[in-house]
C-alpha positions in Angstrom: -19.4 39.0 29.6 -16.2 38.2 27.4 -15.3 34.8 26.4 -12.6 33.5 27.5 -9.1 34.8 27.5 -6.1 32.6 28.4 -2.2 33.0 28.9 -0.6 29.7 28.5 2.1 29.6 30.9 3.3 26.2 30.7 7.3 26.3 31.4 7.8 24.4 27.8 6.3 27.3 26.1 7.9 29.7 28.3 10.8 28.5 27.8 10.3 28.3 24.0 9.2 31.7 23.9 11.9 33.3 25.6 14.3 32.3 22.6 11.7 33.1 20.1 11.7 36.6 21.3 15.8 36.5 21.0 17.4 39.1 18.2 19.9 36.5 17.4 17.3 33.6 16.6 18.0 32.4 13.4 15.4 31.9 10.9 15.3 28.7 10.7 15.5 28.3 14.5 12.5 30.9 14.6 10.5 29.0 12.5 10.9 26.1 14.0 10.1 27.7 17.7 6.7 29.3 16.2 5.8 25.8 14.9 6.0 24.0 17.8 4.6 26.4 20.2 1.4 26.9 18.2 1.3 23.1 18.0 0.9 23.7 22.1 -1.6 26.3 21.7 -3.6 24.0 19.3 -3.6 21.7 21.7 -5.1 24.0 24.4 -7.2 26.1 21.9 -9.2 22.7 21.2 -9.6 21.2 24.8 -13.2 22.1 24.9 -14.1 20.1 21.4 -17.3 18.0 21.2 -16.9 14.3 21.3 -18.6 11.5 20.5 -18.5 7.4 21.2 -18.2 5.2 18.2 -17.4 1.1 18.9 -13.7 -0.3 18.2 -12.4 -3.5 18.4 -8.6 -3.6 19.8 -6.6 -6.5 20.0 -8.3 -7.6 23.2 -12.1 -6.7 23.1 -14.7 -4.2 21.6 -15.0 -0.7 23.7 -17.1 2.6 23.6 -14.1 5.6 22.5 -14.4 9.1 22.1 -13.9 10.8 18.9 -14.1 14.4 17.8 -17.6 14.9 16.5 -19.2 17.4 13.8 -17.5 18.4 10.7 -13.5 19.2 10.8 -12.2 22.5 12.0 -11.8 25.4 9.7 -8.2 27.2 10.2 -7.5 31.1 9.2 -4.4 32.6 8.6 -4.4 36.5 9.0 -1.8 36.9 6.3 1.3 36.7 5.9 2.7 36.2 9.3 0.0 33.9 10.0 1.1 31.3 7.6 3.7 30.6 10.0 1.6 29.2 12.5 -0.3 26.9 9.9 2.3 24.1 10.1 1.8 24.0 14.3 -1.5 24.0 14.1 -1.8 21.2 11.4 0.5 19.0 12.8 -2.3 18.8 15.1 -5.3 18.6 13.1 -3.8 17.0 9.5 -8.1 17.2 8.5 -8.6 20.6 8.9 -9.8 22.9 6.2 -8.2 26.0 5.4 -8.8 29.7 4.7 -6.7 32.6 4.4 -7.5 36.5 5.0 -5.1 38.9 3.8 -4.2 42.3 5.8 -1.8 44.6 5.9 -1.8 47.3 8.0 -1.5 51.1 6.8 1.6 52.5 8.6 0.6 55.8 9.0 -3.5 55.0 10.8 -2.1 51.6 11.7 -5.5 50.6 10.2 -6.2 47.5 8.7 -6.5 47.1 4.5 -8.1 44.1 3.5 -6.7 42.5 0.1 -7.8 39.1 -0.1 -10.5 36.8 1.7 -11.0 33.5 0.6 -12.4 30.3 3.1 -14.3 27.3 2.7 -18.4 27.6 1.3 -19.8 25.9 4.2 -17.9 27.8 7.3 -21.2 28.2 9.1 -20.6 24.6 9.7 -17.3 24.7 11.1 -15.6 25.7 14.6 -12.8 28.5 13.0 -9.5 29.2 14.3 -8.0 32.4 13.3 -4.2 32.0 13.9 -1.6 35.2 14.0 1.3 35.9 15.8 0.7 39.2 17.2 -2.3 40.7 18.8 -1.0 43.8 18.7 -3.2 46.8 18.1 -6.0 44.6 17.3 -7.2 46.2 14.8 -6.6 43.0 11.9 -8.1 40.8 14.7 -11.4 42.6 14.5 -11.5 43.0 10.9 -10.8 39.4 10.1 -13.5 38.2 12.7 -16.1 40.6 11.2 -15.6 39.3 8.1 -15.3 35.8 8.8 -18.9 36.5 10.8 -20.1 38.1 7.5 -19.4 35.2 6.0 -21.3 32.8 7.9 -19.1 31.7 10.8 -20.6 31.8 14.1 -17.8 29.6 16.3 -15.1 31.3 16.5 -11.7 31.4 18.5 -8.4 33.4 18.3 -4.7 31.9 18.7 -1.9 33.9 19.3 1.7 34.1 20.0 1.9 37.4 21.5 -0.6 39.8 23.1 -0.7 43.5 24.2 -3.3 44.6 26.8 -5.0 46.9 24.1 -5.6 44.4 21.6 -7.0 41.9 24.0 -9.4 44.8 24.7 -10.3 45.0 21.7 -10.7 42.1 20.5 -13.2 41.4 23.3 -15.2 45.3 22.9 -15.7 44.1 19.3 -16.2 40.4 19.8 -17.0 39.2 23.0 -18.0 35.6 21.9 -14.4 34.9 21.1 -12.3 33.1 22.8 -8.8 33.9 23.1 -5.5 31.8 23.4 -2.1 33.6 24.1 1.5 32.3 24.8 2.1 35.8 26.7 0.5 38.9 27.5 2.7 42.0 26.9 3.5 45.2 28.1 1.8 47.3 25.7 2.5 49.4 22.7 5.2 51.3 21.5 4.8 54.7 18.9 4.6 52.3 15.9 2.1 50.2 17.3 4.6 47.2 18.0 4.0 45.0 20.7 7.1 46.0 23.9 9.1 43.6 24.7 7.6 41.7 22.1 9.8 39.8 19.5 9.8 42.3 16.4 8.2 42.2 13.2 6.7 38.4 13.0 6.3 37.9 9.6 9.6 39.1 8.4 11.4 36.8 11.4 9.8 33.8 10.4 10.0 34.1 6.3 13.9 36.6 6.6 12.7 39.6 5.1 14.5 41.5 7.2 
């Protein structure tokens, strides 16, 4: 059985996304919009995080609280485009280490090419969130997760703006103990392996290549 795969469909990130995937967003406008609807998906990406009670005095009385427990989260960006949703995600949790894959994918297989891996010594300690806009063929998805299992990791969930039916499915063929967290579910692919409707090329939107 797959873990679990969720379409967020609150009308604030509806709403948001519907201008996101606009041609006439601006950049700036863009990046804003990616910022603060990952900082939603954060929020439901980390609902099911360990807690603990630890004693605190307010300014009427002691109390039992709850407090996240275990070491802080580790967050990967699939690079570039997933340097956009860093910001969002931090905004929610300011303690959270960092690591970064790079990927770019070959146009003509639409295969991934790995160019540089580098996250924090003691992952196998650490719930990871891999962040990227697009889940589009998959194919970086699957690459980054193996590696970042290669590396030690062994808690692991997926956050994504976008998501096509094929690279949810393979995602979850290829690692079925991740969790996945979407803002929308797609119609599929088109020829170039670009998510339809979709919003366009992610990373060049939110840092104006293009």
């Amino acid at each position: 059985m797959s873990a679990e795969f969720r379409v967020i469909d609150h009308p604030l990130i509806q709403h948001k996304m519907t201008f996101l995937r606009m041609a006439e967003t601006t950049t700036d406008t863009f990046r804003r919009l990616v910022r603060e609807i990952t900082a939603m998906l954060a929020y439901e990406a980390t609902r099911d995080l360990a807690t603990e009670l630890i004693e605190v005095t307010t300014p009427v009385t002691t109390c039992l609280a709850p407090v996240i427990s275990g070491k802080k989260l580790c967050l990967v960006s699939i690079l570039r485009a997933g340097n956009g949703m860093l910001d969002g995600m931090i905004d929610l949790l300011p303690a959270a280490r960092v690591g970064h894959v790079g990927m770019y994918r070959d146009p003509e297989t639409l295969e991934p090419v790995e160019y540089y891996f580098k996250v924090p010594e003691d992952i196998q300690d650490r719930l990871v969130i891999v962040v990227d806009p697009m889940l589009a063929t998959g194919n970086s998805a699957v690459l980054t997760l193996t590696r970042l299992k290669q590396a030690g990791a062994t808690s692991l969930k997926l956050v994504n703006l976008l998501a096509s039916p094929q690279g949810v499915q393979n995602v979850q063929t290829h690692h079925p103990d991740v969790s996945i967290t979407v803002a929308a579910l797609d119609q599929g692919l088109n020829d170039h392996g670009y998510i339809v409707p979709g919003l366009g090329d992610a990373g060049d939107r939110i840092f104006g290549t293009r």
